[in-house]
FIKOL-765504 format. One record per residue (C-alpha): x, z, y; residue in three letters; residue number from 1. Coordinates in steps of 0.5 Angstrom, whole numbers, plus 500, padded with zeros to 3 digits. Example, Ala and Ser with C-alpha at 12.3 -4.5 7.8 and 13.67 -1.06 7.14 Angstrom:
@east->525; up->516; north->491; rest->ALA; nr->1
@east->527; up->514; north->498; rest->SER; nr->2
This chain:
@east->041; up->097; north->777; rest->UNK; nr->1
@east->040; up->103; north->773; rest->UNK; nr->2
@east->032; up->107; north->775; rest->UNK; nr->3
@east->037; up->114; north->776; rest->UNK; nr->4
@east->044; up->116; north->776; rest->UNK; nr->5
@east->046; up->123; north->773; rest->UNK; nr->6
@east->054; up->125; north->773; rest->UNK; nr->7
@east->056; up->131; north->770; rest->UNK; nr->8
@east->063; up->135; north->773; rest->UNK; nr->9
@east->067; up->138; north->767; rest->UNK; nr->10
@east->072; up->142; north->773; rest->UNK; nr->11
@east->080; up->141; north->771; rest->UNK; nr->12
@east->077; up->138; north->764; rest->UNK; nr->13
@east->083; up->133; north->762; rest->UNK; nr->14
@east->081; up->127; north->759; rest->UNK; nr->15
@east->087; up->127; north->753; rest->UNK; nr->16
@east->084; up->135; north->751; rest->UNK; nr->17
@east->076; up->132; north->751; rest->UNK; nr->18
@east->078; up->127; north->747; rest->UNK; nr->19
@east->081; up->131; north->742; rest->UNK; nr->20
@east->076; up->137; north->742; rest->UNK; nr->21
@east->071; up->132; north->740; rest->UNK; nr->22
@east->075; up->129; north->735; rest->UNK; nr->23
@east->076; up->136; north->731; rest->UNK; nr->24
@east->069; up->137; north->732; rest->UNK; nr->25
@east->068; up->143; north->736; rest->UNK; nr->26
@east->065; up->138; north->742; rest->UNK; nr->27
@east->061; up->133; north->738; rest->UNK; nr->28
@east->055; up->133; north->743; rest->UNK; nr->29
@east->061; up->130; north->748; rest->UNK; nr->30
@east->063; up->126; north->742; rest->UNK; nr->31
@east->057; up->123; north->740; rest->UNK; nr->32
@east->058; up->120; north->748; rest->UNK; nr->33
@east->064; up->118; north->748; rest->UNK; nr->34
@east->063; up->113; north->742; rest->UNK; nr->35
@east->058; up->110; north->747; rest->UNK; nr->36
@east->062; up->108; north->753; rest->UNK; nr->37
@east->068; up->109; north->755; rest->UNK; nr->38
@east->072; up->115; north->758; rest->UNK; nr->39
@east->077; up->112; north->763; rest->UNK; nr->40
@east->083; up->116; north->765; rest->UNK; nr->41
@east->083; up->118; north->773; rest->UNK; nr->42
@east->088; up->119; north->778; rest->UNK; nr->43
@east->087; up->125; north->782; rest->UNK; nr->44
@east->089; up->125; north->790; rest->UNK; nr->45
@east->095; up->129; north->792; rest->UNK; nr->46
@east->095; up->135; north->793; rest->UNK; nr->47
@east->092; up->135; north->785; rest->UNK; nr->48
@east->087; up->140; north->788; rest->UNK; nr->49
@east->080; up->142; north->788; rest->UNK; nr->50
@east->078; up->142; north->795; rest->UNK; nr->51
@east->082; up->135; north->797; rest->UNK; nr->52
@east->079; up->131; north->790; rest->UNK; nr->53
@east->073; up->134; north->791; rest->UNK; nr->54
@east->072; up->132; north->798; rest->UNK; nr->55
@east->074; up->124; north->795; rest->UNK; nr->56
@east->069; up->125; north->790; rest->UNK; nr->57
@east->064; up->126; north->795; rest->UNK; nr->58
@east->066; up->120; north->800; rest->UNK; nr->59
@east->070; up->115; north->797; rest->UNK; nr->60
@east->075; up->116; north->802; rest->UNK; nr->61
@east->082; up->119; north->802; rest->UNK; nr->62
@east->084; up->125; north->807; rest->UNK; nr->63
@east->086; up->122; north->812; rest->UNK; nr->64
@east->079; up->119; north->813; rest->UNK; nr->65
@east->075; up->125; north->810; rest->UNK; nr->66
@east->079; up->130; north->814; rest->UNK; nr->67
@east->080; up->135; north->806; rest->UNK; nr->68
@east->088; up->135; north->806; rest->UNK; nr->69
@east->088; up->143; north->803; rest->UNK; nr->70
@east->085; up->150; north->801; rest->UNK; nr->71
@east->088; up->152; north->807; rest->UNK; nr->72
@east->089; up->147; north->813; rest->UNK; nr->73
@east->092; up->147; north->820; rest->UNK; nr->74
@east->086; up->146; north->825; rest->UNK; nr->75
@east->088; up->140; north->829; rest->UNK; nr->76
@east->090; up->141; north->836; rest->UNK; nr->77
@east->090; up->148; north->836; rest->UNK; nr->78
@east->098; up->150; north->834; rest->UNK; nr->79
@east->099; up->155; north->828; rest->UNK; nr->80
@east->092; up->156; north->827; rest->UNK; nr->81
@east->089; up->155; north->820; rest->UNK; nr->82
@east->081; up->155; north->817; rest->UNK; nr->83
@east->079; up->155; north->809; rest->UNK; nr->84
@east->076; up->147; north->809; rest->UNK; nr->85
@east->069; up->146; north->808; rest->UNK; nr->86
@east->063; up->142; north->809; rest->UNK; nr->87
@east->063; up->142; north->816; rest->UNK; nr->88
@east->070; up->140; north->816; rest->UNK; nr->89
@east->068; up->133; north->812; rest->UNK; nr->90
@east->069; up->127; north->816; rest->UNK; nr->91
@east->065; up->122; north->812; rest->UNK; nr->92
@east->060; up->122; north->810; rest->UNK; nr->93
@east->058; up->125; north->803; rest->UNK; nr->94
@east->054; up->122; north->797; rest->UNK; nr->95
@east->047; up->125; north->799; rest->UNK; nr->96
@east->049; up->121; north->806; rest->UNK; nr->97
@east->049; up->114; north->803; rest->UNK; nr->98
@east->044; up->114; north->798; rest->UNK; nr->99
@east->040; up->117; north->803; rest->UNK; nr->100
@east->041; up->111; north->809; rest->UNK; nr->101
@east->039; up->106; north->802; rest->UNK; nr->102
@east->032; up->111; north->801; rest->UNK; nr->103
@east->035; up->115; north->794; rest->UNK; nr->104
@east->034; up->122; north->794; rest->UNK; nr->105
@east->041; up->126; north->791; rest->UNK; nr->106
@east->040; up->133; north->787; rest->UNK; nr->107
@east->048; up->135; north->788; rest->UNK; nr->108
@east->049; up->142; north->784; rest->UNK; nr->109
@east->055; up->146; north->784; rest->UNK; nr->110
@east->060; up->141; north->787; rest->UNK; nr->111
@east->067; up->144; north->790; rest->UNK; nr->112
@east->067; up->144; north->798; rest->UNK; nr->113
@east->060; up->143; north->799; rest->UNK; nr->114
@east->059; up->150; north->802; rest->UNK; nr->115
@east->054; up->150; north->807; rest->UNK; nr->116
@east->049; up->147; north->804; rest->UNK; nr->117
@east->047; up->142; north->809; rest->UNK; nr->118
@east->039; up->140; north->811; rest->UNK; nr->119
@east->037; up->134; north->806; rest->UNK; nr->120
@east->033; up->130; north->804; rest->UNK; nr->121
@east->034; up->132; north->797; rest->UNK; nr->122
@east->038; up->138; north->793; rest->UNK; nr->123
@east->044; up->142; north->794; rest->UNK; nr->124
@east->047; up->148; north->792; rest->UNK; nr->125
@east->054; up->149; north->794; rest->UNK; nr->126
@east->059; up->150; north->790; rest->UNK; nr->127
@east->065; up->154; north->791; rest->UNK; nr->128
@east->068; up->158; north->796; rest->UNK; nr->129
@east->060; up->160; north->797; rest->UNK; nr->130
@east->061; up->166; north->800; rest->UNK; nr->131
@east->053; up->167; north->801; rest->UNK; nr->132
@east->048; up->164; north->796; rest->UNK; nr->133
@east->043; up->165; north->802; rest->UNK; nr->134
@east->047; up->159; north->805; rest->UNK; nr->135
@east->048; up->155; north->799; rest->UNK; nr->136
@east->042; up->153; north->797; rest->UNK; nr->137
@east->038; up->147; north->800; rest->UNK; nr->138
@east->032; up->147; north->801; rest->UNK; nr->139
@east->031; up->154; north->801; rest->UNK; nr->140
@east->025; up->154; north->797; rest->UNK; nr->141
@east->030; up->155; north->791; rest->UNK; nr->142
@east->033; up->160; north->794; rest->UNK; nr->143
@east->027; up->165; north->789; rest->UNK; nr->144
@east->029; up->160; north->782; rest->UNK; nr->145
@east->037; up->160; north->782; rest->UNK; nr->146
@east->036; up->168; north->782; rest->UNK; nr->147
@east->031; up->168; north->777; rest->UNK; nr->148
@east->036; up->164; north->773; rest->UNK; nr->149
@east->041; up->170; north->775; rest->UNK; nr->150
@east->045; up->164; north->777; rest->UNK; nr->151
@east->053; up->166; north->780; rest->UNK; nr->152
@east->056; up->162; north->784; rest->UNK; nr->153
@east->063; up->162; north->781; rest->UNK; nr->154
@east->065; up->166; north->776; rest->UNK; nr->155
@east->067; up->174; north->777; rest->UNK; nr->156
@east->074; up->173; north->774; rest->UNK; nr->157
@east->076; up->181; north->774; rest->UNK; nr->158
@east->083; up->184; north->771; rest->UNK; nr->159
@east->083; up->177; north->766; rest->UNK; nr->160
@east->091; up->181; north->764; rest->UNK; nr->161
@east->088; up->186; north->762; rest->UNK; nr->162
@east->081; up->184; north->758; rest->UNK; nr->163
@east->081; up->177; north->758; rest->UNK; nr->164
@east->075; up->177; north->752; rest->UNK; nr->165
@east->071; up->181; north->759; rest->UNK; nr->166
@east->074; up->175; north->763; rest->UNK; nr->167
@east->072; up->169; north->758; rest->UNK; nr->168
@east->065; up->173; north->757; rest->UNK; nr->169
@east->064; up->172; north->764; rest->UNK; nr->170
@east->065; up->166; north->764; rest->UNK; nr->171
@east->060; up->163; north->758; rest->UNK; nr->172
@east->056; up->168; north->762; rest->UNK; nr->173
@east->056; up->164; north->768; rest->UNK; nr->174
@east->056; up->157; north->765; rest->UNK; nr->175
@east->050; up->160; north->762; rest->UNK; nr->176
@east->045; up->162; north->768; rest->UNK; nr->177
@east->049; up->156; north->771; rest->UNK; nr->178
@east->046; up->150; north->766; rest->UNK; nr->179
@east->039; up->154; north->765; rest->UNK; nr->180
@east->039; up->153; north->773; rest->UNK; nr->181
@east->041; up->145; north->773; rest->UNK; nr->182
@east->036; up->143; north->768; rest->UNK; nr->183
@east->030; up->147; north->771; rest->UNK; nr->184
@east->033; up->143; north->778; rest->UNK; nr->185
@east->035; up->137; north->775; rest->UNK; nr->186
@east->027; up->136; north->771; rest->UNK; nr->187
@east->023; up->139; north->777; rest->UNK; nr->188
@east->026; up->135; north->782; rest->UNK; nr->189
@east->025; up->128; north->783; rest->UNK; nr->190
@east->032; up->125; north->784; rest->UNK; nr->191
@east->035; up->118; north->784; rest->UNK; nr->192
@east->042; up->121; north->783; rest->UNK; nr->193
@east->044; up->127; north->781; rest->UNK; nr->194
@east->051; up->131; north->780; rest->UNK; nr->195
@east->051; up->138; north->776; rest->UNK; nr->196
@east->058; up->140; north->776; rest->UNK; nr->197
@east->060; up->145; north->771; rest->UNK; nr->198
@east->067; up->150; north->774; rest->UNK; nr->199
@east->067; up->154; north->768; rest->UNK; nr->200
@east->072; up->150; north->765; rest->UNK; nr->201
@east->077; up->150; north->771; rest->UNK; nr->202
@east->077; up->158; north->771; rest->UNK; nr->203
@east->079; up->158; north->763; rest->UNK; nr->204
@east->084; up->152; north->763; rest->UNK; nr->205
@east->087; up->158; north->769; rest->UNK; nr->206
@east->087; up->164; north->766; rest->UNK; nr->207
@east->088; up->162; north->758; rest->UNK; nr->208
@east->091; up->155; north->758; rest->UNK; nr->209
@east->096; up->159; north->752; rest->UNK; nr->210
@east->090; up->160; north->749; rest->UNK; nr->211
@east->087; up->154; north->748; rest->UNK; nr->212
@east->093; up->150; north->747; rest->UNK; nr->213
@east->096; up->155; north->741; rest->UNK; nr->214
@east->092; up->156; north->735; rest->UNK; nr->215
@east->096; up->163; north->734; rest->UNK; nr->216
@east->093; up->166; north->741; rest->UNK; nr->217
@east->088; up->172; north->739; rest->UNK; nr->218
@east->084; up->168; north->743; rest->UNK; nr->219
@east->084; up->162; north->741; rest->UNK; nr->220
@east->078; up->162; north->736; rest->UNK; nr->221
@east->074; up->165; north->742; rest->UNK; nr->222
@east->077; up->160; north->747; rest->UNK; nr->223
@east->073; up->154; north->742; rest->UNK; nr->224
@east->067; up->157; north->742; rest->UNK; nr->225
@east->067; up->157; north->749; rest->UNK; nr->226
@east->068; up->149; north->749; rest->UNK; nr->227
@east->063; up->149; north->743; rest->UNK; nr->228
@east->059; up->152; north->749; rest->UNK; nr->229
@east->061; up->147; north->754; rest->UNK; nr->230
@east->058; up->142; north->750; rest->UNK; nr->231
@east->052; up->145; north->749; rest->UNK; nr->232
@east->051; up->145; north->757; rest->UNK; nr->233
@east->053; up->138; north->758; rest->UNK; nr->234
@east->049; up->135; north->752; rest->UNK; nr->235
@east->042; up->139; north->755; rest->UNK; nr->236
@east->044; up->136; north->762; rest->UNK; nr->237
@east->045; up->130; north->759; rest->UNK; nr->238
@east->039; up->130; north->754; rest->UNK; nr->239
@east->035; up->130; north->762; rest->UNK; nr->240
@east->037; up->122; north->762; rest->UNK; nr->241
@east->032; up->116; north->760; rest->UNK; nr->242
@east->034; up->110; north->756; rest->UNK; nr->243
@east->035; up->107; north->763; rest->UNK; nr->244
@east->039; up->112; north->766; rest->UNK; nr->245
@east->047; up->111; north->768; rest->UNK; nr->246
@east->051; up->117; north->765; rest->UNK; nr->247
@east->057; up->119; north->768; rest->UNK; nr->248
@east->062; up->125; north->766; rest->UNK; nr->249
@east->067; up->127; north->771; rest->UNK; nr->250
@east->073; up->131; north->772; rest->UNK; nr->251
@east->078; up->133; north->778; rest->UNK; nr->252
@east->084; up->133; north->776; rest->UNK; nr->253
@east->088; up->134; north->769; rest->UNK; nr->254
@east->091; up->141; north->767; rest->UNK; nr->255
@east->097; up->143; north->763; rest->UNK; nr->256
@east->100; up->149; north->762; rest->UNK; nr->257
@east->104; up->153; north->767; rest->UNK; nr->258
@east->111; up->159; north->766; rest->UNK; nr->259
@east->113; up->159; north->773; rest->UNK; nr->260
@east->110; up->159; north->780; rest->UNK; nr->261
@east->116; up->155; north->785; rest->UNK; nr->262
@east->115; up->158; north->792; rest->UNK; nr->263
@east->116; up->154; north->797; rest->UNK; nr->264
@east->117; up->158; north->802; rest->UNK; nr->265
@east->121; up->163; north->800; rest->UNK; nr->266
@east->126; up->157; north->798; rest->UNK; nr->267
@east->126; up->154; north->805; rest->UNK; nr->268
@east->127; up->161; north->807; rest->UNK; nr->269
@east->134; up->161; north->803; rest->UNK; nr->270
@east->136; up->154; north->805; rest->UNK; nr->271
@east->136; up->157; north->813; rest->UNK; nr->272
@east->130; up->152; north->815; rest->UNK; nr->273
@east->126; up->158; north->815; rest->UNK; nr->274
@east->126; up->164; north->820; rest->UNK; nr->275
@east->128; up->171; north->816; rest->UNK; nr->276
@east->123; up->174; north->820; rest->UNK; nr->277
@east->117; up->169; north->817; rest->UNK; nr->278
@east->115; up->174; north->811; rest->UNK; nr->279
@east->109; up->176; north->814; rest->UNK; nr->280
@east->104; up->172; north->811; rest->UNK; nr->281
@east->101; up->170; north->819; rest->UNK; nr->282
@east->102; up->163; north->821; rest->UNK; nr->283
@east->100; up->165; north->827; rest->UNK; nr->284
@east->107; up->169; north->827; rest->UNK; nr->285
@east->112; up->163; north->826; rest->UNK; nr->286
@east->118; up->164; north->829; rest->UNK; nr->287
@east->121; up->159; north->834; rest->UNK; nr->288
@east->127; up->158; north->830; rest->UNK; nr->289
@east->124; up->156; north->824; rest->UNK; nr->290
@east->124; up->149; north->823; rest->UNK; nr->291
@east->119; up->148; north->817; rest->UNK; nr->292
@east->114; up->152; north->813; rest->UNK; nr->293
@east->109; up->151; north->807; rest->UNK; nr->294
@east->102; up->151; north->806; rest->UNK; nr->295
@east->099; up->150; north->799; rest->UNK; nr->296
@east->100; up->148; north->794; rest->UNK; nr->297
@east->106; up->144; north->796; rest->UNK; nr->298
@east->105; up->141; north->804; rest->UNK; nr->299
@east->111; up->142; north->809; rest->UNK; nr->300
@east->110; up->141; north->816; rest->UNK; nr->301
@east->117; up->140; north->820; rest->UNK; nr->302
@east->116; up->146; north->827; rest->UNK; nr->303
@east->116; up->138; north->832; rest->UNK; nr->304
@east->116; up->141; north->839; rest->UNK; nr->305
@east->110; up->136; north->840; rest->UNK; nr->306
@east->105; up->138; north->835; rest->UNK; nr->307
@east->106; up->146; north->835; rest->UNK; nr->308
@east->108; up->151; north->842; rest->UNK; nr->309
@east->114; up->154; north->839; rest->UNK; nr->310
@east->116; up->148; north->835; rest->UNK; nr->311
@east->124; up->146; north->837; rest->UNK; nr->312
@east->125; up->139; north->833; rest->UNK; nr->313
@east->124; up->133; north->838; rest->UNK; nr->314
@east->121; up->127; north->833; rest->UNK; nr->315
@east->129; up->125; north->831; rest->UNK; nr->316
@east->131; up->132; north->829; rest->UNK; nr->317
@east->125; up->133; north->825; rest->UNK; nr->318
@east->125; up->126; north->821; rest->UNK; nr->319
@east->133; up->127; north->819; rest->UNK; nr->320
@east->131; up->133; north->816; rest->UNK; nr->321
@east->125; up->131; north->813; rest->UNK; nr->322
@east->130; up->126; north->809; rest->UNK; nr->323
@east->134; up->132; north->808; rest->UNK; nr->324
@east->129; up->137; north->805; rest->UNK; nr->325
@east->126; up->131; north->801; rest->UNK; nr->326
@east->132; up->130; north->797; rest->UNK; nr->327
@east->134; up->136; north->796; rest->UNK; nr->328
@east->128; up->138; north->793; rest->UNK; nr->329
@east->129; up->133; north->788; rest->UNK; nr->330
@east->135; up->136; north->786; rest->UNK; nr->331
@east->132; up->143; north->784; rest->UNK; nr->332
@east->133; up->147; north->779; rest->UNK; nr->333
@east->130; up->153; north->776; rest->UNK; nr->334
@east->133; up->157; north->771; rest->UNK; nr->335
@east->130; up->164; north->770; rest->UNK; nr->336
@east->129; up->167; north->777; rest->UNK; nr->337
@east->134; up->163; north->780; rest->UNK; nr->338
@east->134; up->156; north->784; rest->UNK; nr->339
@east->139; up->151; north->787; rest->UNK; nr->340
@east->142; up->145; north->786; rest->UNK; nr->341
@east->147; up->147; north->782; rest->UNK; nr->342
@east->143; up->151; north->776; rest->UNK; nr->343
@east->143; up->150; north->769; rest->UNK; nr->344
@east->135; up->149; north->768; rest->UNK; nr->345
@east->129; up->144; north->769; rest->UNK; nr->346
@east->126; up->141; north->775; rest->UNK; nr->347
@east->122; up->144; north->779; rest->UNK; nr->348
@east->118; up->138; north->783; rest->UNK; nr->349
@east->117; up->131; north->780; rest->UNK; nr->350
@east->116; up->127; north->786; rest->UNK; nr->351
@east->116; up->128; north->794; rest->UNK; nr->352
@east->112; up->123; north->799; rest->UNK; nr->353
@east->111; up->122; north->805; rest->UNK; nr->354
@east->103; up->122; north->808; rest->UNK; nr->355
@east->103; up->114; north->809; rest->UNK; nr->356
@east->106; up->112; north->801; rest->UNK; nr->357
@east->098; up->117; north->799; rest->UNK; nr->358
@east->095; up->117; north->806; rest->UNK; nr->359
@east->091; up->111; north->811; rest->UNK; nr->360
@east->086; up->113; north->816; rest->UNK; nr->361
@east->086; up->116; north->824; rest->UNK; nr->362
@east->087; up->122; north->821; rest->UNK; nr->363
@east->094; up->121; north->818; rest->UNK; nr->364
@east->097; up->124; north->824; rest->UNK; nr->365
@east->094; up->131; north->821; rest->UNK; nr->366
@east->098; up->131; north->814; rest->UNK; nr->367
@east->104; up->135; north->813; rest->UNK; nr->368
@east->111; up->132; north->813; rest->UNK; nr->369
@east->112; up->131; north->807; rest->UNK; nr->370
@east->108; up->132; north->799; rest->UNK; nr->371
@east->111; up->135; north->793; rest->UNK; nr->372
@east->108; up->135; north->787; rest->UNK; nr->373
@east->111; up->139; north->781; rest->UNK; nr->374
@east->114; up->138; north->775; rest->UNK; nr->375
@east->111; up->139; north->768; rest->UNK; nr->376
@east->111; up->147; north->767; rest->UNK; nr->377
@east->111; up->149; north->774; rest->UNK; nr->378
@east->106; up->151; north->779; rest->UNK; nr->379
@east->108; up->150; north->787; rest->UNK; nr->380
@east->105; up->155; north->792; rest->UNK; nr->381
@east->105; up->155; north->799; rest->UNK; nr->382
@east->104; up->163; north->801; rest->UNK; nr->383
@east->108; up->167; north->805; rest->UNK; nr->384
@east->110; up->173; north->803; rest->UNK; nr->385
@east->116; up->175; north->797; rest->UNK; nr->386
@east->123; up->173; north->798; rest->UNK; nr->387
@east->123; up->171; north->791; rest->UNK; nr->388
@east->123; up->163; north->791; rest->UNK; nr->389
@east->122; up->163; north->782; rest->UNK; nr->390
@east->116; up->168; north->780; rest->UNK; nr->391
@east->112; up->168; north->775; rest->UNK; nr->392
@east->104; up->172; north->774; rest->UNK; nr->393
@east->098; up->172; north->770; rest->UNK; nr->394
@east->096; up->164; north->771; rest->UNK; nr->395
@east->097; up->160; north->764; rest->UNK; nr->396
@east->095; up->154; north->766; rest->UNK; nr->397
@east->096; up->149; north->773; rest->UNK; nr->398
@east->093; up->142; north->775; rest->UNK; nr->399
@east->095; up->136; north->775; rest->UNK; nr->400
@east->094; up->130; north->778; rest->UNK; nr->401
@east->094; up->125; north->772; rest->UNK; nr->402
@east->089; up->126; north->767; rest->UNK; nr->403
@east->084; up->127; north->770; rest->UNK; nr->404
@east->076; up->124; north->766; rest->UNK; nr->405
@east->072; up->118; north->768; rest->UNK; nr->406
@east->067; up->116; north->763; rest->UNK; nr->407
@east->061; up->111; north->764; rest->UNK; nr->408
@east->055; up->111; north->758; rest->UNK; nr->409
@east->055; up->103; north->756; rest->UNK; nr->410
@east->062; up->101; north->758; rest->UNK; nr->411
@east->066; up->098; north->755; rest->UNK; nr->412
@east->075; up->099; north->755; rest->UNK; nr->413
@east->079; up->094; north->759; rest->UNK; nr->414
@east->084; up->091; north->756; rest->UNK; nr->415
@east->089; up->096; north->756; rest->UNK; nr->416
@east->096; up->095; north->758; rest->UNK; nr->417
@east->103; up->096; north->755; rest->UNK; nr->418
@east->103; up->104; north->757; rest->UNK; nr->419
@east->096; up->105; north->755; rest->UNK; nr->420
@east->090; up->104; north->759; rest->UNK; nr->421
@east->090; up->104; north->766; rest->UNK; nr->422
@east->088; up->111; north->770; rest->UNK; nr->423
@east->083; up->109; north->776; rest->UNK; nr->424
@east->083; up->113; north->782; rest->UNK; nr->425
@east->077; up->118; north->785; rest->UNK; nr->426
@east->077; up->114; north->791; rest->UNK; nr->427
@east->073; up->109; north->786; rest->UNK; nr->428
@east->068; up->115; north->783; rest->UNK; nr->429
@east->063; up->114; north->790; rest->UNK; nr->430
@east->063; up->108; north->790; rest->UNK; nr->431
@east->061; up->106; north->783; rest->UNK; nr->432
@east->057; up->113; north->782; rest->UNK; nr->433
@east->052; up->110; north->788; rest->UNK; nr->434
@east->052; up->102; north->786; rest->UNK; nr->435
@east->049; up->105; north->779; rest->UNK; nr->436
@east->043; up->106; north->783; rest->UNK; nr->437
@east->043; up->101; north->788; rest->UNK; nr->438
@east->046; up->102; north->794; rest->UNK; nr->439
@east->053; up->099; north->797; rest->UNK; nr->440
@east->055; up->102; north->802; rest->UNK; nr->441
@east->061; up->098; north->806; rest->UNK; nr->442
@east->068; up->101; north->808; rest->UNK; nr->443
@east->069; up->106; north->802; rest->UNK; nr->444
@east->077; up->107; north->799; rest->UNK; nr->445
@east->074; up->105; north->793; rest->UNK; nr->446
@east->073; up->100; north->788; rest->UNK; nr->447
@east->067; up->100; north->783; rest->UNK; nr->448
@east->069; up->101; north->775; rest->UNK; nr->449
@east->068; up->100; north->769; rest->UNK; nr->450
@east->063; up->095; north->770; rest->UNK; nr->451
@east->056; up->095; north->767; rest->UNK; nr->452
@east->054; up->102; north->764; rest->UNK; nr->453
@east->047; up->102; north->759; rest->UNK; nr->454
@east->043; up->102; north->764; rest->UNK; nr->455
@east->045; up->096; north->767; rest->UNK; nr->456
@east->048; up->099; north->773; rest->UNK; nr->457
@east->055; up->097; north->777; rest->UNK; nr->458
């Protein structure tokens, strides 16, 4: 058992893009660091987003336990109404909860989803969505410090289109504050585990993912600069480690590049299954005779007459036609603007699963009908308004669910397989974190990783 445990959060950093940017030398801090582990590739949950891996990073647990199925979800018994999750939604609990329950204390910084700030034996400063600073910070004696930092809690995106070297100079300005803000927490509180996550990256990867893939972008240059930053903030909050201590580094899920946005929707809306009156963008609004609707990015629900009040399909009816929509979406194409089955272009989602093939726990019931996942270049979008089922806007870059990062100091590779290394998955994050300092709480989703790290954690 290692004496502390810090992971590092590097948001949407995939493991493939950290592993070549240290290569080239414009991350060597990271480099040096991976020489001295192992960086396992990580699996996120599905749907591939923030809120939902997040919400398994924290517990251990998959959303049917956690309760985090989306950035949206359905309140549960209450029809057609929809809340933006946060942590009072949570329900397991947290890692600052099970460390705790073993007499650890947490510094948890920055993490997604974290918002309030709970009352804790500890530190925690919420990440996003934050609305109020005076409510995402725990204790609130830090309150004062955070704001001497200048510290934001994310990054004010702004016209990006139209002045991305404004947007990229918010975003080093933001990471900035953010670490100066860790470091001072993470060297003047005591802490047993520690997490400090940098979401710069995810706000990057979003908007100039053109710019970090093509050595031709105008931004390119600037855009290596920018992880030539990121190394640095990571290098000073891993220097805050001792000889003894367990090192992690962490991410989300991967990211990839994006060209068109596939609007579900507005595609059920022309294959009939969604009313012509259903543009309004209110839920609350759902016509009776649609039978079924998107939420994001790629949840669908079937209109059951037993779980919302203007729901017309028995149990029967909407089984048949979750088979029917499943594999139509499996056979769609997008060529331009257009969609269909019979389009001369490439497919827009990759898979399609139904919430018992991802999910097991006494919240199963409160899943979508059916999961999509897109296919590479495509970004899935649940929102109402539009008619257009094809569209494109001002994101370069989407996440996806391989590729991910988990790297654990002192570790050693696995025997890899005949298709490369095998992906862990963020239910094992947790568990692995919390048996770094010694605590093993039972019932957890995951498993432990990669073995002993330098501090002879696990």
């Amino acid at each position: 058992m290692a004496e502390r445990a810090l992971a590092i959060g590097l948001d949407g950093m995939p493991r493939t893009l950290l592993a070549e940017l240290a290569a080239d030398g414009v991350m060597p801090r990271l480099g040096a660091l991976l020489a001295e582990g192992y960086c396992a590739p990580l699996r996120a949950p599905v749907p591939e987003i923030s809120s939902t891996s997040w919400a398994t990073f924290l517990t251990g647990t998959n959303p049917a336990r956690h309760g985090i199925f989306g950035f949206t979800d359905l309140v549960p018994d209450e029809g057609y109404r929809i809340c933006f999750p946060n942590l009072l939604h949570l329900r397991e609990p947290a890692l600052w909860a099970l460390a705790s329950a073993a007499g650890r204390r947490t510094v948890c910084l920055n993490v997604p989803g974290t918002y309030p700030a709970p009352a804790v034996d500890g530190v925690v400063v919420s990440g996003f969505v934050a609305p109020r600073i005076e409510n995402a910070v725990t204790p609130d004696r830090l309150l004062p410090e955070l704001r001497r930092f200048n510290y934001e809690l994310d990054v004010e995106v702004g016209d990006v289109a139209g002045d991305p070297p404004g947007f990229l100079a918010r975003a080093e300005r933001a990471l900035r504050a953010r670490t100066d803000a860790m470091v001072h927490v993470l060297t003047q509180e005591p802490w047993d585990l520690g997490i400090a996550v940098l979401t710069e990256t995810d706000r990057v990867h979003h908007f100039l993912w053109r710019s970090v893939e093509d050595p031709a972008d105008p931004l390119h240059g600037a855009v290596l600069d920018f992880y030539r930053l990121v190394d640095e903030c990571a290098g000073r909050l891993a220097d805050i480690c001792r000889p003894e201590d367990e090192l992690f580094l962490v991410s989300d899920h991967g990211f990839g590049p994006v060209d068109r946005q596939f609007y579900l929707n507005a595609w059920l809306r022309e294959a009939g299954h969604l009313a012509d009156t259903d543009t309004t963008g209110r839920l609350a609004d759902l016509d009776g005779r649609s039978q079924a609707f998107a939420l994001d990015p790629a949840r669908i629900y079937l209109h059951r007459k037993h779980r919302f009040p203007r729901g017309g399909l028995t149990d029967a009816e909407a089984d048949a036609l979750t088979e029917e929509i499943a594999a139509e979406l499996l056979r769609l194409r997008g060529d331009g603007t257009r969609v269909g089955t019979d389009v001369d272009g490439p497919l827009l989602v990759s898979a399609v699963h139904r919430p018992a093939e991802l999910y097991h726990g006494p919240l199963l019931d409160h899943a979508a009908d059916l999961l999509a996942l897109p296919a590479p270049g495509v970004q899935l979008r649940g929102a109402f308004g539009g008619t257009a089922p094809l569209r494109t806007d001002t994101l370069t870059g989407t996440h996806t669910r391989e590729n991910a990062l988990f790297y654990r100091r002192g570790a050693t590779p696995p025997p890899a397989g005949p298709d490369g290394p095998a992906s862990l998955d963020m239910l094992d994050v947790a568990p692995t974190l919390l048996a770094a300092v010694g605590v093993h709480p039972l019932g957890l989703d995951g498993t432990v990783a990669l073995g002993a790290g330098g501090g002879g954690g696990g």
